[in-house]
PDB file of N, CA, C and O in Angstrom:
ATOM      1  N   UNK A   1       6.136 -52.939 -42.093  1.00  0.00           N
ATOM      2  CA  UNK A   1       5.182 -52.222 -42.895  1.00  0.00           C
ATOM      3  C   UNK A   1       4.025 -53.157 -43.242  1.00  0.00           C
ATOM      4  O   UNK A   1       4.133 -54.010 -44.124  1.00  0.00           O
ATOM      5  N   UNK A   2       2.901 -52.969 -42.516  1.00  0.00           N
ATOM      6  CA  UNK A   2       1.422 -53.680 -43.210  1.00  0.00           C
ATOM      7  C   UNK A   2       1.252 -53.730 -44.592  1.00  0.00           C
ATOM      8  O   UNK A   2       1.563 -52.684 -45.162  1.00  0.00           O
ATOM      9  N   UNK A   3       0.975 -54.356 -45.080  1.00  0.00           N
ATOM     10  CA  UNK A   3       0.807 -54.639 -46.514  1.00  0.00           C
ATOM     11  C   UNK A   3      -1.294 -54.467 -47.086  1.00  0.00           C
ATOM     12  O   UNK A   3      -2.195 -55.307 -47.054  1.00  0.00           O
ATOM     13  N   UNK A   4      -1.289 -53.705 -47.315  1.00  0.00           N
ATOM     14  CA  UNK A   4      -3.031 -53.498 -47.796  1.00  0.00           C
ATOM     15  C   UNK A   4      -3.228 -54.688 -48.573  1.00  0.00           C
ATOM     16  O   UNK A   4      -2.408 -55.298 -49.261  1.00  0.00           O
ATOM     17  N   UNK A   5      -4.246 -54.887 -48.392  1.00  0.00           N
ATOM     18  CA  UNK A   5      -4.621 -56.296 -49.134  1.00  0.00           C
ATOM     19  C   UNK A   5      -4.905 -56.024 -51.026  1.00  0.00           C
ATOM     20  O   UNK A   5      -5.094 -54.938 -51.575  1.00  0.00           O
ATOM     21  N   UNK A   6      -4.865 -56.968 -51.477  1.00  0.00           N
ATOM     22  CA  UNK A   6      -5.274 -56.854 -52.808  1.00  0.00           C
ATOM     23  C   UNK A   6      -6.866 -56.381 -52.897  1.00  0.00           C
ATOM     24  O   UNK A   6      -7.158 -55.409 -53.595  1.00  0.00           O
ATOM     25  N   UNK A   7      -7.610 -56.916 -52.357  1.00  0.00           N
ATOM     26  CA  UNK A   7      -9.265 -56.859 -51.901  1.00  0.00           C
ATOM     27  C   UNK A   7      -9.192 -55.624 -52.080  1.00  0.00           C
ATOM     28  O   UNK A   7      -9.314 -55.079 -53.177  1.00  0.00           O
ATOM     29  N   UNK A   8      -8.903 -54.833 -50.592  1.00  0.00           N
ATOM     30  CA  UNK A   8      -8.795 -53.605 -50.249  1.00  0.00           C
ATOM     31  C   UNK A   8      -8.444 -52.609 -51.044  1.00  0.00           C
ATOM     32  O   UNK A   8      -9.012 -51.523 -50.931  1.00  0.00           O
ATOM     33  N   UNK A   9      -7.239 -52.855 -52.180  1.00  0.00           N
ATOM     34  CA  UNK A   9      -6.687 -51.899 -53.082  1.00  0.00           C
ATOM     35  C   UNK A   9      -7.691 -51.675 -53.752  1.00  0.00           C
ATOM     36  O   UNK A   9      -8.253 -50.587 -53.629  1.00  0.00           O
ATOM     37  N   UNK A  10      -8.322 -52.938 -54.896  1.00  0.00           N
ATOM     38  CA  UNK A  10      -9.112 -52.558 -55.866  1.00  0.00           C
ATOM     39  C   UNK A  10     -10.619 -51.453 -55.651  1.00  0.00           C
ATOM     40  O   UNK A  10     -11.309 -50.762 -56.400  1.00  0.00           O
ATOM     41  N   UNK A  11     -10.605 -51.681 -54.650  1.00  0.00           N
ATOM     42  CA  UNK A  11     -12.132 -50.555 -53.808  1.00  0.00           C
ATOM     43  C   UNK A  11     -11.505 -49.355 -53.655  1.00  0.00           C
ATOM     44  O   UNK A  11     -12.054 -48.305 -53.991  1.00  0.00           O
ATOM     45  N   UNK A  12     -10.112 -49.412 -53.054  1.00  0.00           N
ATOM     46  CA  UNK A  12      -9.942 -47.946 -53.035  1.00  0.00           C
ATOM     47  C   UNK A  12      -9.688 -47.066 -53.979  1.00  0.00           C
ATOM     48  O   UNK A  12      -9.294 -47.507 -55.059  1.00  0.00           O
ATOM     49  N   UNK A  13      -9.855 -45.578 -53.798  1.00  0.00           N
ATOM     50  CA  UNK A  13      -9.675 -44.609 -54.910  1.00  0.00           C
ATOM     51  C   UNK A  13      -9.223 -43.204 -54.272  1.00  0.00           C
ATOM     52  O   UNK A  13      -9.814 -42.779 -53.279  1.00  0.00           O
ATOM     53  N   UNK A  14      -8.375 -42.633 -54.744  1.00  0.00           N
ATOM     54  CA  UNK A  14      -7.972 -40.845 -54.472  1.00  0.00           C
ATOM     55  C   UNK A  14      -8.950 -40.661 -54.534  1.00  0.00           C
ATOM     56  O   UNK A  14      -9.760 -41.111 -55.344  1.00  0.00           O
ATOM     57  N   UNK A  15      -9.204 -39.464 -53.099  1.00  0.00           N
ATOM     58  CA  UNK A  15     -10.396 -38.809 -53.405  1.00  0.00           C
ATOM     59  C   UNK A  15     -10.415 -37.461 -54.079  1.00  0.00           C
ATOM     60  O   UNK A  15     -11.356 -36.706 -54.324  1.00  0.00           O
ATOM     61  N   UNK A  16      -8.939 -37.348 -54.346  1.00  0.00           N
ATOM     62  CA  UNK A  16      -8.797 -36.077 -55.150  1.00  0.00           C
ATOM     63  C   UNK A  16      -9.037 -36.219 -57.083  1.00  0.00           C
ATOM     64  O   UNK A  16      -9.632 -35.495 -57.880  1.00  0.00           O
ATOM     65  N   UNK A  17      -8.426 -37.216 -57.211  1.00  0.00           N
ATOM     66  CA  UNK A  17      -8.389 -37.720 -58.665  1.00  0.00           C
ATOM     67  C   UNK A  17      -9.255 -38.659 -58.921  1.00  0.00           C
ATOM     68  O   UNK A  17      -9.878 -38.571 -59.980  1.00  0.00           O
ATOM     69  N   UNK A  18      -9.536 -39.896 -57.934  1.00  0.00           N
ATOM     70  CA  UNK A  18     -10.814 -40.504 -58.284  1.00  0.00           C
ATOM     71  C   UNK A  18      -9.786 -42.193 -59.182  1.00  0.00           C
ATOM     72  O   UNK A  18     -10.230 -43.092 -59.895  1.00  0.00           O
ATOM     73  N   UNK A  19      -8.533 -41.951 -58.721  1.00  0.00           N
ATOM     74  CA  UNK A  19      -8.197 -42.699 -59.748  1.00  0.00           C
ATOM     75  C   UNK A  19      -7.836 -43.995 -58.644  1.00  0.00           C
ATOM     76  O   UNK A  19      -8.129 -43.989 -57.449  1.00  0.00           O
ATOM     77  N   UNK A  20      -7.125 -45.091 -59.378  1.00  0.00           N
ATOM     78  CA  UNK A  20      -6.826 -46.506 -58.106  1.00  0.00           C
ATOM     79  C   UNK A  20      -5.620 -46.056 -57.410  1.00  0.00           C
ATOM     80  O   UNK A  20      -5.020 -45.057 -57.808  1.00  0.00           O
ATOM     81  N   UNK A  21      -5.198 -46.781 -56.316  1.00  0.00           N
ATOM     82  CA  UNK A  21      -4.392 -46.211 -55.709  1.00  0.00           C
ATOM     83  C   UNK A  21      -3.375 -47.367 -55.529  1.00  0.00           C
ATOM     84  O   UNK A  21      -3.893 -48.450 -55.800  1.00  0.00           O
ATOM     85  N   UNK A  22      -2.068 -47.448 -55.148  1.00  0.00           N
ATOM     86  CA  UNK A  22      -0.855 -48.617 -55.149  1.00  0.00           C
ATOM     87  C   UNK A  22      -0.116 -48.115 -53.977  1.00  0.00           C
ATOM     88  O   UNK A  22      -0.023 -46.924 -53.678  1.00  0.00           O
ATOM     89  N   UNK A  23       0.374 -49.044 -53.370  1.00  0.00           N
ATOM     90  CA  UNK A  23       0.967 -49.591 -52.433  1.00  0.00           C
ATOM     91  C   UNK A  23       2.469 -49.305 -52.261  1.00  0.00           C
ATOM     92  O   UNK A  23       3.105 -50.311 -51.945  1.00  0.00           O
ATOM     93  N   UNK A  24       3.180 -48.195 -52.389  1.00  0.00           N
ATOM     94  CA  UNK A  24       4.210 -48.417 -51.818  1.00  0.00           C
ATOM     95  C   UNK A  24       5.000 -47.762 -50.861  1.00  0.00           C
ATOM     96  O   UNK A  24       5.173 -46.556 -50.684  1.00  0.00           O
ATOM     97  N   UNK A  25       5.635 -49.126 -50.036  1.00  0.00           N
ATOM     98  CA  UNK A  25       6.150 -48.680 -48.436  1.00  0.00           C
ATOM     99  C   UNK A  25       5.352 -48.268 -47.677  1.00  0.00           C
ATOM    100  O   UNK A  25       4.872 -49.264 -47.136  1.00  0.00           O
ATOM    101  N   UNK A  26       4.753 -47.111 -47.165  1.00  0.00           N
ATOM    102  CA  UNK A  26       4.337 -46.601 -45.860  1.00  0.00           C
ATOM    103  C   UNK A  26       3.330 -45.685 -46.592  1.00  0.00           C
ATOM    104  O   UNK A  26       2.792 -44.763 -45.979  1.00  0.00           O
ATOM    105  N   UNK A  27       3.057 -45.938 -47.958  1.00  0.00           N
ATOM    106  CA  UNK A  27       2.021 -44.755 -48.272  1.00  0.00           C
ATOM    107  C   UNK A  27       1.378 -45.519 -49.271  1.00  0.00           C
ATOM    108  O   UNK A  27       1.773 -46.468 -49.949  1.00  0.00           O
ATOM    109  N   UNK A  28       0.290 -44.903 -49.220  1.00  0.00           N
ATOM    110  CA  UNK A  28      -0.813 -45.444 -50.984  1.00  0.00           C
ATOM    111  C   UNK A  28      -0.487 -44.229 -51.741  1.00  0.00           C
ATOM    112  O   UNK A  28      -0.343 -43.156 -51.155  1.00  0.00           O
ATOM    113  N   UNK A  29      -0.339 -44.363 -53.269  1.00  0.00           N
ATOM    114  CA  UNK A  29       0.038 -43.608 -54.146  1.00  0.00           C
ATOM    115  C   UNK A  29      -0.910 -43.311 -55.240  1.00  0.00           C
ATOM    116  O   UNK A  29      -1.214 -44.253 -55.971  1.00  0.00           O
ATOM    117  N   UNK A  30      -1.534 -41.900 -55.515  1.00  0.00           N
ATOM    118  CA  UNK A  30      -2.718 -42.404 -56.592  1.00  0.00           C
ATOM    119  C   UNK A  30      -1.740 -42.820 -58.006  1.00  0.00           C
ATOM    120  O   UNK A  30      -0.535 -42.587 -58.098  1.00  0.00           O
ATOM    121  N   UNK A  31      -2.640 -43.524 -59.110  1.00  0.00           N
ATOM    122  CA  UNK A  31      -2.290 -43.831 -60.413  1.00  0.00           C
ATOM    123  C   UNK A  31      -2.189 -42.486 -61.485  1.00  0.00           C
ATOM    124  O   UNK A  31      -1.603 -42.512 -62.567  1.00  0.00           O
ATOM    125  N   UNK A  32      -2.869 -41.379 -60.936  1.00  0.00           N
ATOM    126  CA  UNK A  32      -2.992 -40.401 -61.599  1.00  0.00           C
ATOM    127  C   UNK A  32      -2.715 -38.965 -61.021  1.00  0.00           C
ATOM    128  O   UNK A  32      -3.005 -38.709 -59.852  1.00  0.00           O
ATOM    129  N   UNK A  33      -2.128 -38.002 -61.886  1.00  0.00           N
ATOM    130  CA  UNK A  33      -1.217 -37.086 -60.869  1.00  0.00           C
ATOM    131  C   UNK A  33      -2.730 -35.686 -60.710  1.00  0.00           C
ATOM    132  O   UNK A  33      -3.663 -35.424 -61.468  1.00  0.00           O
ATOM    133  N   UNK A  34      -2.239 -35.010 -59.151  1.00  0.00           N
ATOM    134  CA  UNK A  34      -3.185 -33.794 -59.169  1.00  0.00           C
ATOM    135  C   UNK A  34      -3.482 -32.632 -60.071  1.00  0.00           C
ATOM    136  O   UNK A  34      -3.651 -32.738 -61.286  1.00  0.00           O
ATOM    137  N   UNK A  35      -3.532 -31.565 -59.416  1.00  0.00           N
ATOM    138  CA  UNK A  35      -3.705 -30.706 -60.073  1.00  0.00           C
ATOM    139  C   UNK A  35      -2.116 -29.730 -59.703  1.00  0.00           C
ATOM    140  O   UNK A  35      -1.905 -28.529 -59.876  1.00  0.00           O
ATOM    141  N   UNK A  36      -1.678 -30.246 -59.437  1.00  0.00           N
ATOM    142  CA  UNK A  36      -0.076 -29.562 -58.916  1.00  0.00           C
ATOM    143  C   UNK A  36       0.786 -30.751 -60.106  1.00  0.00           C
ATOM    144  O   UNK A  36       2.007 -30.728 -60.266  1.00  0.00           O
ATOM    145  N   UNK A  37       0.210 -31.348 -60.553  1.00  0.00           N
ATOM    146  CA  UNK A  37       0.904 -32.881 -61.835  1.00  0.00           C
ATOM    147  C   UNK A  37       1.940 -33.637 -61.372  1.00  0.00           C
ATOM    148  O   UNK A  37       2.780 -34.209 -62.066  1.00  0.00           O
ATOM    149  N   UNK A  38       1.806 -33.619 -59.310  1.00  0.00           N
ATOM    150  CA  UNK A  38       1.939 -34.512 -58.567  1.00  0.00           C
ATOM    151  C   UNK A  38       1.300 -35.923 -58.477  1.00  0.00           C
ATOM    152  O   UNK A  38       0.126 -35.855 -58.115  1.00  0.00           O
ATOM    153  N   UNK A  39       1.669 -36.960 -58.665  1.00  0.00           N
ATOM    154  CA  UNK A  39       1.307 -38.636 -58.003  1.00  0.00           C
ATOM    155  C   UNK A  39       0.338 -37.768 -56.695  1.00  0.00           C
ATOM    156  O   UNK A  39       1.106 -36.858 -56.383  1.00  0.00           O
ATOM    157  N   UNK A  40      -0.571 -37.661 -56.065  1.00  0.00           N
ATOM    158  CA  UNK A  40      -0.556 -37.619 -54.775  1.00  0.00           C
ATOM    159  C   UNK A  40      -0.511 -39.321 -53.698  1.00  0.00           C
ATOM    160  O   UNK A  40      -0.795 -40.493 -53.948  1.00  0.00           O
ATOM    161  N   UNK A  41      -0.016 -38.608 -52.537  1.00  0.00           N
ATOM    162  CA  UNK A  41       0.607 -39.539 -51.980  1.00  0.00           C
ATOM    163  C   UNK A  41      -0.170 -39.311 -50.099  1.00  0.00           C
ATOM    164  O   UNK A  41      -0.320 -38.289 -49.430  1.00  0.00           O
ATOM    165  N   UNK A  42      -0.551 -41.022 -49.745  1.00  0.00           N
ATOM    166  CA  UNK A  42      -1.500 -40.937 -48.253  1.00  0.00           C
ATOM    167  C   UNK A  42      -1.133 -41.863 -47.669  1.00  0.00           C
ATOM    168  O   UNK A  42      -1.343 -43.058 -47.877  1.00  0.00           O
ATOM    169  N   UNK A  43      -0.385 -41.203 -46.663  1.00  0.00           N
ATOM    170  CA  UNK A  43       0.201 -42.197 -45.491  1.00  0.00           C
ATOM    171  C   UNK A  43      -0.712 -43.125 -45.071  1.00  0.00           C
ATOM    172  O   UNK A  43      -1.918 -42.891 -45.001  1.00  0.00           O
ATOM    173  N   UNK A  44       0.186 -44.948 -44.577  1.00  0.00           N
ATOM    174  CA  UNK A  44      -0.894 -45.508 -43.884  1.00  0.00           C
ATOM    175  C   UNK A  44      -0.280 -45.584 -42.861  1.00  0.00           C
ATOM    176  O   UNK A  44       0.942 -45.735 -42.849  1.00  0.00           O
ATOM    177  N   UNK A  45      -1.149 -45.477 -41.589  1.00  0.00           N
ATOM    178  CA  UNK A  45      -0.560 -45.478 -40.043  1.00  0.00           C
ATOM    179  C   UNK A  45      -1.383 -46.684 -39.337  1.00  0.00           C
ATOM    180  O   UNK A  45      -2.601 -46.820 -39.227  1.00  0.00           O
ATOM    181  N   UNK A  46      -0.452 -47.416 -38.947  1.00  0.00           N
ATOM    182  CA  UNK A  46      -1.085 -48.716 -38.018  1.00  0.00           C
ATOM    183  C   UNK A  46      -2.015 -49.253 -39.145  1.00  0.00           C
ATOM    184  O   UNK A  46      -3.076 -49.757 -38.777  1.00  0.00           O
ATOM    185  N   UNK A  47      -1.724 -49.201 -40.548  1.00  0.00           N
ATOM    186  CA  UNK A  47      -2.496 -50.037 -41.091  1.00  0.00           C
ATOM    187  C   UNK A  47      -3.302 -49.835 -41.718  1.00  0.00           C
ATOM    188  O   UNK A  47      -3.798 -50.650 -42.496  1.00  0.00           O
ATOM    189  N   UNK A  48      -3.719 -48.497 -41.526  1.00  0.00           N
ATOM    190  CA  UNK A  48      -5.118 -47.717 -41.974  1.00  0.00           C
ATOM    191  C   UNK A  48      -4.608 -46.720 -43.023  1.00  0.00           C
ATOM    192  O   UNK A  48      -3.891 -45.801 -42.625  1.00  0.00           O
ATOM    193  N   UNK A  49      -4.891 -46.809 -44.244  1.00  0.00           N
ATOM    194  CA  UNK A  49      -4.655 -45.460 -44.903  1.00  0.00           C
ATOM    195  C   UNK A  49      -5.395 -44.573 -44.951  1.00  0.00           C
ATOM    196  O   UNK A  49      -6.552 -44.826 -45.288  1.00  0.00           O
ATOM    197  N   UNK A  50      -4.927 -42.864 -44.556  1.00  0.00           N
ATOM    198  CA  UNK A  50      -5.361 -41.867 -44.538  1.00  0.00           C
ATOM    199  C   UNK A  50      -5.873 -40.957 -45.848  1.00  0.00           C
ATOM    200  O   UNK A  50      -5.373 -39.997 -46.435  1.00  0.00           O
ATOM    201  N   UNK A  51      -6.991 -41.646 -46.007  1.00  0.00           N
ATOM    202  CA  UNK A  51      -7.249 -40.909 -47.515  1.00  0.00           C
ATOM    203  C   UNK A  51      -7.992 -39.862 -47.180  1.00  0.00           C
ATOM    204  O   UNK A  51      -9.210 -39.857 -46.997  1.00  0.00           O
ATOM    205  N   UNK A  52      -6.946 -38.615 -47.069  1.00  0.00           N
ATOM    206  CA  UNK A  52      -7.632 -37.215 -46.679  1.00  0.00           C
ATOM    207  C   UNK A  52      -7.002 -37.068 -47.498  1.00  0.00           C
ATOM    208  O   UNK A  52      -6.115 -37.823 -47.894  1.00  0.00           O
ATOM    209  N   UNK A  53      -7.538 -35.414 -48.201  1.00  0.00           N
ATOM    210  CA  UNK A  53      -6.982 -34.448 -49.320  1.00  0.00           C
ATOM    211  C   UNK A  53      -5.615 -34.088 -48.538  1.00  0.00           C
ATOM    212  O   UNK A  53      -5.621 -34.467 -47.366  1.00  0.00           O
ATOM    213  N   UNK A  54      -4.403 -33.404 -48.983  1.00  0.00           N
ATOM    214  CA  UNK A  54      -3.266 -32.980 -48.653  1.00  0.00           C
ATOM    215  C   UNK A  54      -3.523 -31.731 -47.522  1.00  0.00           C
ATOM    216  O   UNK A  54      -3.063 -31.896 -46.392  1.00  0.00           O
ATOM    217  N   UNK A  55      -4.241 -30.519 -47.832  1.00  0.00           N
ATOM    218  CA  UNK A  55      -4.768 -29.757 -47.320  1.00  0.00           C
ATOM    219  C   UNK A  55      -6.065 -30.533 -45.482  1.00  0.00           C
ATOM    220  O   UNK A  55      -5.987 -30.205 -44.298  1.00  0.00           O
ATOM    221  N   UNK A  56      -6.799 -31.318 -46.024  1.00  0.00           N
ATOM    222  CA  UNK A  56      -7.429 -32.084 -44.716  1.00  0.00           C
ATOM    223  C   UNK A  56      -6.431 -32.490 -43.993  1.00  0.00           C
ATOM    224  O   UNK A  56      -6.332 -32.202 -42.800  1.00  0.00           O
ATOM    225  N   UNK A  57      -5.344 -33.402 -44.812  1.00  0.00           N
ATOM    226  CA  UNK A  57      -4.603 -34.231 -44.041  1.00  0.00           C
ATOM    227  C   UNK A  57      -3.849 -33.730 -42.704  1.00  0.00           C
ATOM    228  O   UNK A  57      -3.705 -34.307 -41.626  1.00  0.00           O
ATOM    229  N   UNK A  58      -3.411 -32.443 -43.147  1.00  0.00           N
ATOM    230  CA  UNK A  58      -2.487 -31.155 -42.327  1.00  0.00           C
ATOM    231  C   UNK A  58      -3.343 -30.882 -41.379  1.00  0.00           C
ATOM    232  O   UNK A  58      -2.904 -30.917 -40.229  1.00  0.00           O
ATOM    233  N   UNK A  59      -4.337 -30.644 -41.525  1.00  0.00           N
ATOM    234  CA  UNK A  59      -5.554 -29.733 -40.616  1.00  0.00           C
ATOM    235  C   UNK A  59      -5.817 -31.322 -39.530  1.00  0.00           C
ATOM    236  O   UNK A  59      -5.456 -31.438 -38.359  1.00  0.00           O
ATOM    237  N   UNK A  60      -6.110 -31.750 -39.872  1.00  0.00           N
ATOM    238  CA  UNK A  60      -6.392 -33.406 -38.873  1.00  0.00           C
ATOM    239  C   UNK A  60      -5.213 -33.547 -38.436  1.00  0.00           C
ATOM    240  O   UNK A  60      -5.297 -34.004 -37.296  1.00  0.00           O
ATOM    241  N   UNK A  61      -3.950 -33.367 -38.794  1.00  0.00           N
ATOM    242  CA  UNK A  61      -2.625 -34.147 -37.923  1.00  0.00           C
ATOM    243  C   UNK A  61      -2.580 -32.909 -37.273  1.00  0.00           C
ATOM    244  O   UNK A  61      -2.120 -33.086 -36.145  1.00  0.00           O
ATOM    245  N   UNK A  62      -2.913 -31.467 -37.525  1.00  0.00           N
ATOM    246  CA  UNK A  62      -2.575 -30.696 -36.283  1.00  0.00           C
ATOM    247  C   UNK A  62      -3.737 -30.919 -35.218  1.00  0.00           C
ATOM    248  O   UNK A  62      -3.234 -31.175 -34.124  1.00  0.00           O
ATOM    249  N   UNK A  63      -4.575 -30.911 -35.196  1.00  0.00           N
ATOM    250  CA  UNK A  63      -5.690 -31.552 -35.047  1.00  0.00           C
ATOM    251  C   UNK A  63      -5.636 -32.200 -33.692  1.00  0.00           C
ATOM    252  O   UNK A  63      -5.793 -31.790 -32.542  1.00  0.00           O
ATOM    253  N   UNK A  64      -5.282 -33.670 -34.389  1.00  0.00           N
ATOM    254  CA  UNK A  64      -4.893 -34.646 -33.182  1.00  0.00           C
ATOM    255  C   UNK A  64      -3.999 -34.198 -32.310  1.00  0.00           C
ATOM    256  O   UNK A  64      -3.996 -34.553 -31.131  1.00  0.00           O
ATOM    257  N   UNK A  65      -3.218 -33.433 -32.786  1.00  0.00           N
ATOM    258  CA  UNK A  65      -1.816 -33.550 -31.735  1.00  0.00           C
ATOM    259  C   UNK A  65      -2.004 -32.250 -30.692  1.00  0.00           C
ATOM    260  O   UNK A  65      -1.181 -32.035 -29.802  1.00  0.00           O
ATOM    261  N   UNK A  66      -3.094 -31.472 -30.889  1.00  0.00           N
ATOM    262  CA  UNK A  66      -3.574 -30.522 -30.104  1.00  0.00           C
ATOM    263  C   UNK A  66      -4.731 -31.131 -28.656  1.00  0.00           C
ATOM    264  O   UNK A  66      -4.866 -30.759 -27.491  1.00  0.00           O
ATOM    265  N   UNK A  67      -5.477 -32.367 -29.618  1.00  0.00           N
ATOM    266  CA  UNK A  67      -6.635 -33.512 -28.652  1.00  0.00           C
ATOM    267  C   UNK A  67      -6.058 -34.166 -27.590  1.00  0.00           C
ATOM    268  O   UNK A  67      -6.516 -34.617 -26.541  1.00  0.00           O
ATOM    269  N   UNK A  68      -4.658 -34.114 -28.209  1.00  0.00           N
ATOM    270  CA  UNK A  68      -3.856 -35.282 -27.762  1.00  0.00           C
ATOM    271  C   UNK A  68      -3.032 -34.519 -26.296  1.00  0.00           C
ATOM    272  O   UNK A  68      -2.798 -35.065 -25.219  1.00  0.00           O
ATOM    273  N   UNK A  69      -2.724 -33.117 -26.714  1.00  0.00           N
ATOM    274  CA  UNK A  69      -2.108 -32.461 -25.681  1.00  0.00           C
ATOM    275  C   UNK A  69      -3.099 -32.367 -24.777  1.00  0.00           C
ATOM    276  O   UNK A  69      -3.062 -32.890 -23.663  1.00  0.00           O
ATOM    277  N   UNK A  70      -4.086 -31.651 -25.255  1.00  0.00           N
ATOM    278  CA  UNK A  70      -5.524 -31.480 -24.226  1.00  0.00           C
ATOM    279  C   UNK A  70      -5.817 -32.890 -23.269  1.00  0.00           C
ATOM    280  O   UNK A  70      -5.838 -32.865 -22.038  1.00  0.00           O
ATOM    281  N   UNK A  71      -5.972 -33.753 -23.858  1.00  0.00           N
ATOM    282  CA  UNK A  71      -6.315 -34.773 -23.227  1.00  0.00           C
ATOM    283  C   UNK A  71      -5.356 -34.969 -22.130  1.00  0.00           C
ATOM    284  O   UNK A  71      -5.770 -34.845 -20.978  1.00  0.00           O
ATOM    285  N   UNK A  72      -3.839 -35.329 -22.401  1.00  0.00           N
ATOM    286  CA  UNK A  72      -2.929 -35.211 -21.849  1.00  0.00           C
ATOM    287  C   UNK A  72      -2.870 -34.255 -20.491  1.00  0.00           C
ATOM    288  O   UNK A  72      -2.707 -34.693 -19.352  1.00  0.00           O
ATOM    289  N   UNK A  73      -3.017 -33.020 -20.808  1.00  0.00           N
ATOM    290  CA  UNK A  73      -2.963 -32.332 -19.665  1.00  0.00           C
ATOM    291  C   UNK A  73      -4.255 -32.527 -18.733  1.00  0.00           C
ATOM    292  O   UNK A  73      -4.109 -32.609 -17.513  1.00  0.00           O
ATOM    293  N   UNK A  74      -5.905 -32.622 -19.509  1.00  0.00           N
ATOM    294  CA  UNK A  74      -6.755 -32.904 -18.470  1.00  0.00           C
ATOM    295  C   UNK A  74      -6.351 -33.912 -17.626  1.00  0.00           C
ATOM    296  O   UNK A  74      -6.400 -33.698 -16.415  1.00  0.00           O
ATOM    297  N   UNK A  75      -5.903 -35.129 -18.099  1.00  0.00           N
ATOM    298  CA  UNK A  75      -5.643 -36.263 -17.553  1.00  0.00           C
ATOM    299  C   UNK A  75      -4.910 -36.082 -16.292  1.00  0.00           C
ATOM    300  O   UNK A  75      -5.393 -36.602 -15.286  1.00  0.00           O
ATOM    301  N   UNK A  76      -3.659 -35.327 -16.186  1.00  0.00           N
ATOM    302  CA  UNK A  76      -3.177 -34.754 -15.511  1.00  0.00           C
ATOM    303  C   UNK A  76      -3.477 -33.895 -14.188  1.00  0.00           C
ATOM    304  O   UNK A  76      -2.928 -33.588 -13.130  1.00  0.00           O
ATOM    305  N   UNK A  77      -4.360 -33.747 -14.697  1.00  0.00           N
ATOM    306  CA  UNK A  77      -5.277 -32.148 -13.618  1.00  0.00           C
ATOM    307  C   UNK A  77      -5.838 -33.030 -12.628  1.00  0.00           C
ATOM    308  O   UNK A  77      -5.607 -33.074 -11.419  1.00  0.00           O
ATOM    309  N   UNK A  78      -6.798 -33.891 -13.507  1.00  0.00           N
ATOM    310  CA  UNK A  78      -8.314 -34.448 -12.106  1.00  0.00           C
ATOM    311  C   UNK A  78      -7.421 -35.148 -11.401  1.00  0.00           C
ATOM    312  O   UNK A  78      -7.769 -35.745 -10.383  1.00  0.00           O
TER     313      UNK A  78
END
């Protein structure tokens, strides 16, 4: 598990709540809960945390994995 830097933490912020965000395991966690009076919670993948809204986040991972088929099969074709 990559570890976000200290640097990096203090800049970042939920973009839902606006609040700081913490580090644990495989996700950044905001400090302050949504509007559901959930923590919200943003996976980091390869390192990068995904600070999309919960709702974006869904829409982008189906997203990719549709680019990803497409690509896949063009690749295939030529």
């Amino acid at each position: 598990m990559p570890k976000i830097s200290p640097e990096l933490l203090s800049v970042l912020r939920c973009p839902v709540t606006g609040s700081h965000l913490v580090q644990e395991g495989d996700e950044l966690v905001s400090t302050a809960a949504g509007d559901s009076g959930a923590k919200l919670r943003y996976p980091i993948e390869d390192g990068i945390p995904l600070l999309l809204p919960p709702e974006l986040l869904q829409a982008a991972s189906a997203a990719g994995s549709d680019q990803h088929d497409s690509r896949h099969g063009a690749a295939g074709t030529a």
